[in-house]
Structure formats: structure tokens, C-alpha cells
C-alpha positions as CSV (number, residue, x, y, z in Angstrom):
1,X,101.7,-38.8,-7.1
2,X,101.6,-38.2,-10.9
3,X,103.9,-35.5,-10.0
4,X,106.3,-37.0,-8.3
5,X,107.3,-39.9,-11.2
6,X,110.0,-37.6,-12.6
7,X,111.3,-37.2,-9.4
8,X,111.2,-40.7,-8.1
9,X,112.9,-42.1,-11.9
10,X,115.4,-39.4,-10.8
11,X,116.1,-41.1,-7.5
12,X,116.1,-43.7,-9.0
13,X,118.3,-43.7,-12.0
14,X,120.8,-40.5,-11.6
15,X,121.8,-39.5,-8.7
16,X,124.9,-41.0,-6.2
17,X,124.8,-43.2,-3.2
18,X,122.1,-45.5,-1.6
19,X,121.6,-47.2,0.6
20,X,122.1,-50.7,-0.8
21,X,125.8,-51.2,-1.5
22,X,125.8,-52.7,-5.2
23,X,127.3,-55.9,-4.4
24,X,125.8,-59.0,-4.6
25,X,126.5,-60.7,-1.8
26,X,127.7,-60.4,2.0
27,X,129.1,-63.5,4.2
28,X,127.4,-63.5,7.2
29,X,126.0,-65.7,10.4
30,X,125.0,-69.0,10.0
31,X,121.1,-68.6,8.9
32,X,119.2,-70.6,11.5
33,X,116.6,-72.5,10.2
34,X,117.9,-73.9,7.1
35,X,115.4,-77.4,7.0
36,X,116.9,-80.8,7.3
37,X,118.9,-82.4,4.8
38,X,120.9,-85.9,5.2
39,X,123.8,-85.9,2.7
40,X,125.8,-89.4,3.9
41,X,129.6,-89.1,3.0
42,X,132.2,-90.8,3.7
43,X,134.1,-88.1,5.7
44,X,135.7,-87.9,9.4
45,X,131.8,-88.7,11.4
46,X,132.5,-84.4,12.8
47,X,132.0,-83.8,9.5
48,X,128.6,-85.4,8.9
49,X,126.8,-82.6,10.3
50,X,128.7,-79.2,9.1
51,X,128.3,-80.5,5.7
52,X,124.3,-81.1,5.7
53,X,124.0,-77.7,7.1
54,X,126.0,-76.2,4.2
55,X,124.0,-78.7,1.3
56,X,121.0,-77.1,2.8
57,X,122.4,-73.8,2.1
58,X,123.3,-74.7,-1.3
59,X,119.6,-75.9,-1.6
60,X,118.7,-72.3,-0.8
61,X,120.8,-70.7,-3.3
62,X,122.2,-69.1,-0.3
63,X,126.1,-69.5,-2.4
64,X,127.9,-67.4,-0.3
65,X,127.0,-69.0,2.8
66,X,127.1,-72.3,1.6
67,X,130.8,-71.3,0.6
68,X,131.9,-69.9,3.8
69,X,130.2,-73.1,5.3
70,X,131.9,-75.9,2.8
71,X,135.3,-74.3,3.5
72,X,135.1,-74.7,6.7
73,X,134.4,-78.5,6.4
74,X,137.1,-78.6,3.8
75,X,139.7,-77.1,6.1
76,X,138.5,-78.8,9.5
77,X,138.6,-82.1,7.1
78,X,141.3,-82.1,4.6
79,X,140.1,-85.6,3.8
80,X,136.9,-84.6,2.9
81,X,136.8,-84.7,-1.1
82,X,133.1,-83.9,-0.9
83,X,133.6,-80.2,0.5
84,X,135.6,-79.7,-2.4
85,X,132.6,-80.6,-4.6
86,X,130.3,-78.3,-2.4
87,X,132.9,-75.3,-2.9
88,X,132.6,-75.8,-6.8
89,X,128.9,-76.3,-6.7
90,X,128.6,-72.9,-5.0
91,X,129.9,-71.3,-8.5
92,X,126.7,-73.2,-10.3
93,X,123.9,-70.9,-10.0
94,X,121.8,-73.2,-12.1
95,X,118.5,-71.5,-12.2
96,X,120.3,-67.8,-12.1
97,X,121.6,-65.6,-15.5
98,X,123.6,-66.1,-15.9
99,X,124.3,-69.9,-14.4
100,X,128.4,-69.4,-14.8
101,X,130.5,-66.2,-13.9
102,X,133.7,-66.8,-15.9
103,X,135.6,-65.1,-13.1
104,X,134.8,-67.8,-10.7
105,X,135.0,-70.9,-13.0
106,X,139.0,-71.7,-12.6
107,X,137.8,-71.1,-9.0
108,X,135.5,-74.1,-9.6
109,X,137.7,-76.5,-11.5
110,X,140.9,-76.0,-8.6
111,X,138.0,-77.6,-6.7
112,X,136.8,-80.3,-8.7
113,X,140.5,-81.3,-9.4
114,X,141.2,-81.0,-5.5
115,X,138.5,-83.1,-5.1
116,X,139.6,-85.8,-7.8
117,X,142.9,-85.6,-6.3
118,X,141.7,-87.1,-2.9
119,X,140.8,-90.3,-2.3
120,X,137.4,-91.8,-1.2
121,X,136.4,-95.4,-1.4
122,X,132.8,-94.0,-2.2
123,X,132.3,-94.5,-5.7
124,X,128.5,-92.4,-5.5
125,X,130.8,-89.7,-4.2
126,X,133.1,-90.2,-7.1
127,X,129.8,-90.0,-9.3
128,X,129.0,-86.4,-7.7
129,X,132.7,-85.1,-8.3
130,X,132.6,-86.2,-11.8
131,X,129.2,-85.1,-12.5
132,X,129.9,-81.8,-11.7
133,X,133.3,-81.6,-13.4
134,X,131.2,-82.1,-16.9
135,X,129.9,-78.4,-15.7
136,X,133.4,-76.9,-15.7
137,X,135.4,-78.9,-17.8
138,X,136.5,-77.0,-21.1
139,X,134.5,-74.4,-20.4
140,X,136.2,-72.1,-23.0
141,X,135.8,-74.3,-25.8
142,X,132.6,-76.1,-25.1
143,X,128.7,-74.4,-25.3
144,X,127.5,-74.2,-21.5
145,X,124.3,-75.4,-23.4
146,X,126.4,-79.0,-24.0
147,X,128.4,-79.3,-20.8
148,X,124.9,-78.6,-18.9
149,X,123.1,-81.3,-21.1
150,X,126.2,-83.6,-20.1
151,X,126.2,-82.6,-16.2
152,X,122.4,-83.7,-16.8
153,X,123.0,-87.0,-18.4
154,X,125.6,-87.7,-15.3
155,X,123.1,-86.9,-12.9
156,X,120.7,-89.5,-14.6
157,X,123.3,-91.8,-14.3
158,X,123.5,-91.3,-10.4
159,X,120.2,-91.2,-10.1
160,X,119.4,-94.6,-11.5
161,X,122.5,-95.9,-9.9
162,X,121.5,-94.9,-6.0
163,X,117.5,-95.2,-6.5
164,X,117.1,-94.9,-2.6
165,X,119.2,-91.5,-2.4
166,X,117.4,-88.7,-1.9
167,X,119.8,-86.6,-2.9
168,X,120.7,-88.0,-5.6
169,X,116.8,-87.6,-6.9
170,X,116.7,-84.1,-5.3
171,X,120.3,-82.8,-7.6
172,X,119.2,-85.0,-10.8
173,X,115.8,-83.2,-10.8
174,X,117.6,-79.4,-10.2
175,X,119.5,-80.1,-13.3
176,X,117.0,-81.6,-15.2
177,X,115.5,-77.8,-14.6
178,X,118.3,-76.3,-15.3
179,X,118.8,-77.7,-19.0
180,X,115.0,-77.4,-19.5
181,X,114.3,-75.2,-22.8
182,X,112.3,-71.9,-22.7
183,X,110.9,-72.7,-25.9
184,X,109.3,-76.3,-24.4
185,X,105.7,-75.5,-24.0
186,X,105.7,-78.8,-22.9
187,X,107.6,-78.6,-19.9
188,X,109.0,-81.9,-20.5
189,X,112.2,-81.5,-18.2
190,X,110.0,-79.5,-15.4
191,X,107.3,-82.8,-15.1
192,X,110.1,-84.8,-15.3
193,X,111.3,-82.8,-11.7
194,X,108.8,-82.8,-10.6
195,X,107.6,-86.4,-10.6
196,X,111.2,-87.1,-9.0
197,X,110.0,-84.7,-6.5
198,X,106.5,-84.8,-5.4
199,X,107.2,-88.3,-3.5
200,X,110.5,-87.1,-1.7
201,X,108.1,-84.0,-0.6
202,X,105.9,-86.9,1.0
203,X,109.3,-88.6,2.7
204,X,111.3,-85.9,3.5
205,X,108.8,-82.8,4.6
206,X,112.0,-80.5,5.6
207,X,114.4,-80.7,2.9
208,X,114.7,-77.5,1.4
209,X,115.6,-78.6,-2.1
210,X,112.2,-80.4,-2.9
211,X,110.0,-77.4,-2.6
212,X,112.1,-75.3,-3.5
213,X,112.5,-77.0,-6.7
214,X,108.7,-78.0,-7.0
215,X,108.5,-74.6,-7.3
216,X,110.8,-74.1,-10.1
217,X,109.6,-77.0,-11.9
218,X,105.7,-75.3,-11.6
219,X,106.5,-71.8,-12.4
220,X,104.6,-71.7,-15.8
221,X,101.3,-70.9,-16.6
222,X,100.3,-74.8,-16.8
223,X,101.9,-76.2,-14.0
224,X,101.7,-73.1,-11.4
225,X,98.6,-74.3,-9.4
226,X,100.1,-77.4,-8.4
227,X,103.1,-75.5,-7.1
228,X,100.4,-74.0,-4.3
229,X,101.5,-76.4,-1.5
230,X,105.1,-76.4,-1.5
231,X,104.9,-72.5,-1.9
232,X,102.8,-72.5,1.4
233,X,105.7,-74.2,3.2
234,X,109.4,-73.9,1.7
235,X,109.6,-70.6,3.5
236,X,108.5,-72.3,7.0
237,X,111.1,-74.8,6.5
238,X,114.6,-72.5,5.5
239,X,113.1,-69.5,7.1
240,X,116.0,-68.0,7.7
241,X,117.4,-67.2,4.2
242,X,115.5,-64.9,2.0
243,X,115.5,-66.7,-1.1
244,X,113.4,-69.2,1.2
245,X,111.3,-66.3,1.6
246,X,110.8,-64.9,-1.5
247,X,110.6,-68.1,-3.6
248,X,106.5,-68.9,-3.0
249,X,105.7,-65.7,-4.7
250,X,106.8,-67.1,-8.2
251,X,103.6,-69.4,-7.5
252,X,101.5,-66.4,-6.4
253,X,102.7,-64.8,-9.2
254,X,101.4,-66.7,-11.3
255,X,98.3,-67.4,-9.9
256,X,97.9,-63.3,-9.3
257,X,97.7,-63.8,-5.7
258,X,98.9,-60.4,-4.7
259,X,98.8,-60.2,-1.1
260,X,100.4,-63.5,-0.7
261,X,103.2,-62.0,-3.1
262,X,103.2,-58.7,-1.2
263,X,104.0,-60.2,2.5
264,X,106.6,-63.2,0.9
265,X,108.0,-60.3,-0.6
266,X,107.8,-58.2,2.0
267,X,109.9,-60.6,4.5
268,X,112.1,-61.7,1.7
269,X,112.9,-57.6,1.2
270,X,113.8,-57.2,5.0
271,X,115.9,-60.2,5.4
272,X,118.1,-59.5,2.5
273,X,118.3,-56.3,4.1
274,X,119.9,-57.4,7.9
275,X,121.9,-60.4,5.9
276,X,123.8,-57.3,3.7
277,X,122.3,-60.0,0.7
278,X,121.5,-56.8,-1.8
279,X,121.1,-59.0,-4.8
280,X,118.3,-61.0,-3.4
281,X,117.3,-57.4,-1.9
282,X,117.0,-55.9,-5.5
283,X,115.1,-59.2,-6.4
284,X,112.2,-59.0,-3.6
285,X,111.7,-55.0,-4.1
286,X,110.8,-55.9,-8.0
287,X,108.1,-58.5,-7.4
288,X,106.9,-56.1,-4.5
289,X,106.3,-53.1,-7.4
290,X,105.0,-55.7,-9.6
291,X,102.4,-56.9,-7.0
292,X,101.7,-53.5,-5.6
293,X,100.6,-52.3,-9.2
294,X,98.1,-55.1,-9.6
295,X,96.7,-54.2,-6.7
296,X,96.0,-50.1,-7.6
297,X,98.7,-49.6,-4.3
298,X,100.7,-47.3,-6.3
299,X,102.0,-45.4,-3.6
300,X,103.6,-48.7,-1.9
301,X,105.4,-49.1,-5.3
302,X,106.4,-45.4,-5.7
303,X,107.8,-46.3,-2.3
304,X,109.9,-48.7,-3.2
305,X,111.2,-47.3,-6.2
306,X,112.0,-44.3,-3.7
307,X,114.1,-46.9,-1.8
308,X,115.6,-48.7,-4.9
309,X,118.0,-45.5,-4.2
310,X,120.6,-44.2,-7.1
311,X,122.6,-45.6,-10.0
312,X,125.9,-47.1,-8.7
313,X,129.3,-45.9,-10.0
314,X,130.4,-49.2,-11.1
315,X,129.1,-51.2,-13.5
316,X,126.4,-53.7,-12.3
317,X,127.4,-56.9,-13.9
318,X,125.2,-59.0,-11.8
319,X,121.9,-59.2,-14.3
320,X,118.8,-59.3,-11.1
321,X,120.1,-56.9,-9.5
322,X,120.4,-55.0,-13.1
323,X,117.2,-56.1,-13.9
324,X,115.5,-55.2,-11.1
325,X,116.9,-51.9,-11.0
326,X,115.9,-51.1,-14.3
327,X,112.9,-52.3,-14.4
328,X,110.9,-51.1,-11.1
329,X,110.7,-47.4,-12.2
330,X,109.9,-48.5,-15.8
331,X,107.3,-51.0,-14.5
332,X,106.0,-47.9,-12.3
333,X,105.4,-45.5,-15.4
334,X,104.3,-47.9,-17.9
335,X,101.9,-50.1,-15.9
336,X,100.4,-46.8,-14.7
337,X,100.2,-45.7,-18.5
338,X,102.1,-42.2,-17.2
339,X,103.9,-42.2,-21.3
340,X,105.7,-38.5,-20.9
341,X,107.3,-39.9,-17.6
342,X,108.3,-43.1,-19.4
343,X,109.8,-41.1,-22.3
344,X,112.0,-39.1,-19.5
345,X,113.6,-42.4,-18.6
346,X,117.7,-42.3,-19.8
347,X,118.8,-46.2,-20.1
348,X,121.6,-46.9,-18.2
349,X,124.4,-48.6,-20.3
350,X,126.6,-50.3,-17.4
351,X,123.9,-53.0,-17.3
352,X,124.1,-56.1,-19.6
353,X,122.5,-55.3,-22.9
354,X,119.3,-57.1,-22.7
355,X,119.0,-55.0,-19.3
356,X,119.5,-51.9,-20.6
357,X,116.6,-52.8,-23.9
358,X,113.6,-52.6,-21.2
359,X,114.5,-48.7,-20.8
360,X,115.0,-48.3,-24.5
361,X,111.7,-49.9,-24.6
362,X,110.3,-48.2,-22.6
363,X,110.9,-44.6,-24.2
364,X,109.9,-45.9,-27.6
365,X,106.6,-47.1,-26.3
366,X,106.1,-44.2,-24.4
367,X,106.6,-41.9,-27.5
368,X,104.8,-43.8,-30.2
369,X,101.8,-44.5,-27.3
370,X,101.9,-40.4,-27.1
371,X,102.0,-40.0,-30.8
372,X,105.8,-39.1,-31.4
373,X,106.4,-42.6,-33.7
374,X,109.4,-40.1,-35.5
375,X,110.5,-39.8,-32.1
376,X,110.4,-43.4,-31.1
377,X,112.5,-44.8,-34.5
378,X,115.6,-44.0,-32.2
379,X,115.1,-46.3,-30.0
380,X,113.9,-48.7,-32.3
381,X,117.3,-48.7,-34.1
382,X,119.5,-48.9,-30.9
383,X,117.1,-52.1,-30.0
384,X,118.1,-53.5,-33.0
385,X,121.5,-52.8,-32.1
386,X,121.3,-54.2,-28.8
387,X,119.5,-57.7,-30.8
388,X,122.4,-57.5,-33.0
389,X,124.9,-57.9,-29.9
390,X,123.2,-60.5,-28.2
391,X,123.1,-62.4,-30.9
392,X,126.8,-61.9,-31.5
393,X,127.4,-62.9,-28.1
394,X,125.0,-66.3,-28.7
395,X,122.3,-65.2,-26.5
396,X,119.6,-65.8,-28.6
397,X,117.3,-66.2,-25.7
398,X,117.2,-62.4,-24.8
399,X,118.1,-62.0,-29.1
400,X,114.5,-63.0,-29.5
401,X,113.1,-61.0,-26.2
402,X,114.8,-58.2,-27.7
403,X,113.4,-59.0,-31.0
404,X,109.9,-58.7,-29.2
405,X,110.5,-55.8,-27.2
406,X,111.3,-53.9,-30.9
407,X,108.0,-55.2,-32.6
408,X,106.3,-53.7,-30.1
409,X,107.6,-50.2,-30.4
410,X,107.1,-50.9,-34.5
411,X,103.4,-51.3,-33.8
412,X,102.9,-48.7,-31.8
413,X,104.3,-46.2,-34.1
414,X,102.6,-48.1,-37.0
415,X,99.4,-47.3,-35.0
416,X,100.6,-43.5,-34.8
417,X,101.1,-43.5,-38.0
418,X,97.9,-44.3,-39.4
419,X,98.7,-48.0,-40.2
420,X,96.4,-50.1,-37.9
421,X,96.5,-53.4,-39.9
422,X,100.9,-53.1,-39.5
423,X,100.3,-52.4,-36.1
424,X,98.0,-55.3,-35.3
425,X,100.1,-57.6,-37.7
426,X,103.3,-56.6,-35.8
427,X,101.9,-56.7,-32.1
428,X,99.8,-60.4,-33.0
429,X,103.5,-61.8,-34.0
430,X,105.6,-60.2,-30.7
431,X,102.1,-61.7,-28.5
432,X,102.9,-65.4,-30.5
433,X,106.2,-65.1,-30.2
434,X,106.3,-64.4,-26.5
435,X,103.8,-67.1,-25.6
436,X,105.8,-69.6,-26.8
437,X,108.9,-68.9,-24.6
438,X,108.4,-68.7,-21.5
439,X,109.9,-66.3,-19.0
440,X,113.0,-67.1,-16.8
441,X,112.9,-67.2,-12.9
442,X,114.5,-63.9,-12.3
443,X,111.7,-61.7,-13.8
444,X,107.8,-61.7,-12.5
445,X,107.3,-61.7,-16.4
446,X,107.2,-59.3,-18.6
447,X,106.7,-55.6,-18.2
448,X,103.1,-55.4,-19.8
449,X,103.0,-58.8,-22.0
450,X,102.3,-58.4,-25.8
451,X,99.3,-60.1,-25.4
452,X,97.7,-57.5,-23.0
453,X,99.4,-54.9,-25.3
454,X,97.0,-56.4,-28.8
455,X,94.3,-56.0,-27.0
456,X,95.0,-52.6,-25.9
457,X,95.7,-52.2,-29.5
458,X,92.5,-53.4,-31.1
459,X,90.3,-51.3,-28.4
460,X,92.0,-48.1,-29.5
461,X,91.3,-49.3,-32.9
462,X,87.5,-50.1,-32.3
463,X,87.3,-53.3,-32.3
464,X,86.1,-54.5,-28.6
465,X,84.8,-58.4,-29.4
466,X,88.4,-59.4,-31.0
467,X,90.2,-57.3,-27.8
468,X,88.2,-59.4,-25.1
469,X,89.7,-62.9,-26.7
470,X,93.0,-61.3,-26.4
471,X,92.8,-59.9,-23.0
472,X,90.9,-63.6,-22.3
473,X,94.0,-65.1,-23.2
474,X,96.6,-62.3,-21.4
475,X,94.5,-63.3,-18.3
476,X,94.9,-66.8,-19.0
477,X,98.5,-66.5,-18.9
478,X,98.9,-64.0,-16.3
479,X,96.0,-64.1,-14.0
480,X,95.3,-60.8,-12.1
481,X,96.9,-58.5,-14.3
482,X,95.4,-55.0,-13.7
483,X,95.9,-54.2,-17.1
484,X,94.4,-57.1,-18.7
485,X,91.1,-56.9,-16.4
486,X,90.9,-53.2,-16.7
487,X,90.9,-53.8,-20.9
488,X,88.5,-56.8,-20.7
489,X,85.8,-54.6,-18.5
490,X,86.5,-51.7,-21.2
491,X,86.0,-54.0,-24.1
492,X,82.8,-55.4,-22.0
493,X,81.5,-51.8,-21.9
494,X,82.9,-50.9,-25.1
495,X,80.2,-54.1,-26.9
496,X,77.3,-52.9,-24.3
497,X,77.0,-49.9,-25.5
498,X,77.0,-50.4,-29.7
């Protein structure tokens, strides 16, 4: 198998045509089990039931069907103000990166003004329209960071307004996720959802949105084992779309429940596949490579990076799918400490720039880790570049992942080098930094977290008793991690034998 990884990052990240179509997303047949949702408006009664099926879609981040399925309603019912609202919600992707294509946002605001333009006696319907117009409104001139904060107070607003709405509850507590801070250790916004949501899930045991967001709101380190039951039934209740499917495995995830993330993953992966859904495809296939590796199944992964198929023509401007195409052949080398495979690996630059830092990443820890630390300062410099950009562009989210990526390679070459207290110095400050921000939804976390990294670190530098409390706390924050348990049993054996 050692063998074949220059082959397989080949397949994987050179050659032409695959089999999954790099698009995001197809329009296709009406999923079938979608849970129950009861959104009243004030519609033609026909309409009543077409437009809960499509809110359940939207529930499911299933946006392209929940599009097809809200223009129907809106054409069917040219009265119907709220199918308006659905259609511009469907451009919100408020847990996704990013949340807002500008392509698609005047799409968004002729809705919202279609909608404004229509009449309804409803004045909670009014309350929806105008809440989500704060997402849209001025969005070249105003920080999506302030119109999401004031789509958030508006929903607060509703919320208190219609107490007895679940849907009101179940859209106040998705945005109160989706303005919630990566930098919050606290998880302030994310209890906040969640005690919205934990008695709807009591009421209302089929609505897609509550455990679906339950989930959301628990995926941290904190939180994640009281996420267990609503990952043990979201994907009973909306079945039929593969987000549904996949979701419960950013709970077992956490909790390093591998073969519960292999088989959510596993059905997620071949749903996407029939529905022509290659974004949520891409997504599935990378926690399956990330699960298979904790588990020592490295031919399953090798598989799947076999199947990830070749690097599309055009570029890929949707980040998951970018991501996860990225990152399942570099996960495959480094996790499996393979470092001349990982240096062979050429960064593809028609992904977004923080996309296109895990392969730079990847080659300079691979060459420092194998000794070349003149070698690696290449990579180290474009990183910097790449922070640079980012920052330009005012992501400093993925600025300061960047940021850590970089120190990483520093220490490592440090280490080469012959500069163990610089390398421990550097590696302790990308581990702090790392652990206080915490990952978004669209990665299983880091490639090998900087934690897990120092105490790989202070092993090679002979120092077993301060590597265990670092690999303690890697496994605190990532239960299950092969790596981590594999450099606690060293370190173990390491103190034994002194």
C-alpha cells in the first residue's frame, strides 16, 4: 500500500475526468422522507402543504431542492409572499463557507422585494420577510458579520413575539448558530440554541430542523456528548437527503465513534451519489478517510481517495467540495506519517486560498519532518503569502488558521535544525492558538491538531512525562485520534523503560 500513495495522490490530484461532475448541486425528485414540519401561512389552503415539504427541505440544507420546491408554490400561488421568502432563504447557507455567494444574492433580494411587494395581512409573516431582508440588504457596503448579527436580533424579535411558534424558535435558534463566534469557548450562542431546542425536540419528535440543529449547536468538544440522541435519530427522520445522513457523524466525530461515523458516512456517500448532490458527496468521502484512518483501515481510505477521482478543469469555487478534495490524500499521507509522499503533493491553486494552504502545509511538514527544513522555507513563505491574502480579503478566520498551519512548519524545521526550545516554543503557541477557536462544520477538524503535533514534538525530543499531558489533552479534545493514542502508549513506554 506504501507503494501505491504516489499513485493514488496522482489520481487524485492530476489527471482528467472522474466520475463526480464538479458541480455542486443537481435538482432532482422530491426526497421522500423529509420529517414533518407545520409552517402555518396565510396562503391559498393548496398551498399549506407544498410549502412544509419545501421548509423541511430547507431544514435539511437540501437548497436546491428546497428551491425547485418553493418555486413551485410561488408559481402555483402568486399570492403567496412566503414562497418568495423560502426562495431567498435558499441562497443563506448559514452554517456553510461561505454562508453568501455574491452571484446569487441579487437573486435573493428580487425575492425579498417580491415578497414585500405582496400583500399579506400576517404581520409574523411580515416579521419573517423583513428578517431575512436584514441578510441581503446592502450587502456591498455592509460586513456580512453586521447584517448576520441584525438578521439575528430580528429573529429574537420574532421569537419573543410568537412564543408558541415553533418555527419561529426552530429559525431564531439556527441564526443564533450562525452568528455564534469561533473564538467563544463559551459557546454562548450554541447553549442559547440549544436550550430553544431541547424542548421543541420533546414536542415536535419529526421536525428536521431541531436535531439537526442540536447538532450544530453540540459540535464542540464540550457540548458534543449531549448531541448523542438527536444524532441517533435526525437521519431516521429526513432519511432521504444526505445531509440528514451525514450530519450524526459530526457527534461521532467528536466523541471518536468511528464505526458510527463510517456507516453515517457510508449512506450519506451513496445518496449524494444517486441524487447527482457531488458537494455533499465530496463532504461524506472526507469524514469516511478521516474515520477510516483512526481505525488503522487504511486501505478503505486509500479507496476513497482512489474514488475522489482527478482535478477538475474549472476552478472549484465551492470551498467543501475544495476542501475535501484537498484534503483526503493529504490526510492519507500525513496521518499515516508517509513524509516523501506528502512532499510529492503539488497544491492546486484553483481552490480558495485557505484551501490550497493544507497542501502547502502539507509539503513543508513533510520536508522539515524528513529533515529538509531548507527545503520546507518555500512553503513557509508562500503560506505567509496565502495569510497575507486572506487577511486582505477580511478573512481573518482562515488568516489565523493559516497563521497556525505556518508555525507548524516553523517548528518543524526549527526542530531539524537543531533548535528544540524554538520548535517547542513555536508548536506550544499554534496548539494555544488552535484550542481556542474552534473548527467550522465543514471540516472533521484539523488534519493532525497542533496539540497532537507538541507532543510528537517533545517525544522526539526526549521528554515522554511533558508529551503524555499533551497527548492527554489532544485526546481530550479529539477523542479517538490514532495519533494521539499511538503517542500516549509511546510516551507510556518511553517513562517505563528509564
Amino acid at each position: 500500500m506504501r507503494h501505491l500513495l504516489p499513485l493514488l495522490l496522482i489520481i487524485a490530484l492530476f489527471c482528467s475526468p472522474s466520475r463526480l461532475p464538479a458541480q455542486e448541486e443537481h435538482s432532482h425528485a422530491a426526497p421522500e422522507k423529509l420529517g414533518e414540519v407545520s409552517f402555518s401561512i396565510s396562503c391559498e389552503q393548496q398551498a399549506q402543504q407544498p410549502f412544509n415539504r419545501a421548509v423541511a427541505l430547507l431544514h435539511s440544507f437540501a437548497y436546491a431542492a428546497a428551491q425547485d420546491a418553493f418555486q413551485r408554490v410561488a408559481e402555483q400561488h402568486p399570492k403567496c409572499a412566503m414562497a418568495h421568502w423560502g426562495m431567498a432563504m435558499t441562497y443563506f447557507h448559514q452554517l456553510w463557507e461561505p454562508p453568501l455567494s455574491p452571484a446569487t444574492i441579487p437573486l435573493a433580494q428580487q425575492e425579498i422585494q417580491q415578497a414585500q411587494q405582496i400583500e399579506t395581512s400576517a404581520a409574523r409573516e411580515r416579521q419573517f420577510i423583513d428578517a431575512a431582508s436584514q441578510i441581503f440588504r446592502d450587502a456591498t457596503t455592509v460586513p456580512y458579520r453586521t447584517r448576520v448579527a441584525n438578521y439575528e436580533r430580528a429573529m429574537s424579535d420574532l421569537a419573543a413575539a410568537e412564543p408558541s411558534d415553533a418555527e419561529a424558535q426552530v429559525f431564531f435558534a439556527l441564526a443564533l448558530l450562525a452568528n455564534a463566534s469561533p473564538a467563544d469557548k463559551s459557546h454562548a450562542n450554541q447553549k442559547q440554541a440549544a436550550d430553544l431546542l431541547e424542548p421543541l425536540y420533546r414536542t415536535h419528535p419529526q421536525h428536521p430542523g431541531i436535531p439537526h440543529y442540536l447538532i450544530h449547536a453540540y459540535d464542540n468538544a464540550e457540548l458534543a456528548p449531549k448531541g448523542l440522541p438527536a444524532a441517533r435519530v435526525y437521519a431516521q427522520i429526513a432519511s432521504s437527503t444526505p445531509h440528514a445522513l451525514h450530519m450524526p457523524s459530526h457527534i461521532f466525530t467528536r466523541l471518536g465513534q468511528w464505526e458510527d461515523s463510517i456507516a453515517s458516512n457510508l449512506a450519506a456517500r451513496d445518496a449524494a451519489h444517486r441524487q447527482g448532490n457531488t458537494r455533499e458527496e465530496f463532504h461524506a468521502m472526507d469524514y469516511l478517510v478521516y474515520a477510516y484512518l483512526q481505525t488503522g483501515r487504511d486501505a478503505d481510505a486509500a479507496q476513497i481517495v482512489q474514488q475522489l477521482g482527478d482535478v477538475p478543469k474549472q476552478p472549484i469555487s465551492d470551498f467543501t467540495m475544495g476542501y475535501a478534495f484537498v484534503a483526503m490524500p493529504v490526510r492519507y499521507a500525513i496521518e499515516r506519517r508517509q513524509w516523501a509522499d506528502a512532499a510529492k503533493i503539488v497544491p492546486i491553486t484553483t481552490v480558495p486560498p485557505q484551501v490550497e494552504a493544507i497542501a502547502v502545509w502539507a509539503r513543508g511538514l513533510a520536508l522539515a519532518r524528513s529533515g529538509h527544513a531548507l527545503g520546507a522555507r518555500a512553503e513557509i513563505e508562500r503560506l505567509k503569502q496565502i495569510q497575507s491574502q486572506l487577511r486582505a480579503l477580511g478573512n481573518d478566520y482562515w488568516a489565523v488558521q493559516v497563521g497556525i498551519l505556518m508555525r507548524e512548519v516553523l517548528a518543524w524545521s526549527a526542530e531539524a535544525e537543531g533548535k528544540p526550545e524554538e520548535a517547542a516554543s513555536l508548536l506550544r503557541q499554534a496548539a494555544d492558538q488552535e484550542d481556542a477557536i474552534e473548527k467550522l462544520p465543514v471540516t472533521p477538524g484539523p488534519i493532525v491538531p497542533a496539540r497532537e503535533q507538541l507532543g510528537d514534538l517533545l517525544l522526539e525530543q526526549k521528554n515522554p512525562a511533558q508529551a503524555a499531558k499533551e497527548f492527554a489533552t489532544a485526546l481530550a479534545n479529539a477523542p479517538g485520534r490514532r495519533g494521539a493514542l499511538q503517542g500516549a502508549a509511546r510516551a507510556a513506554s518511553f517513562s517505563t523503560q528509564k
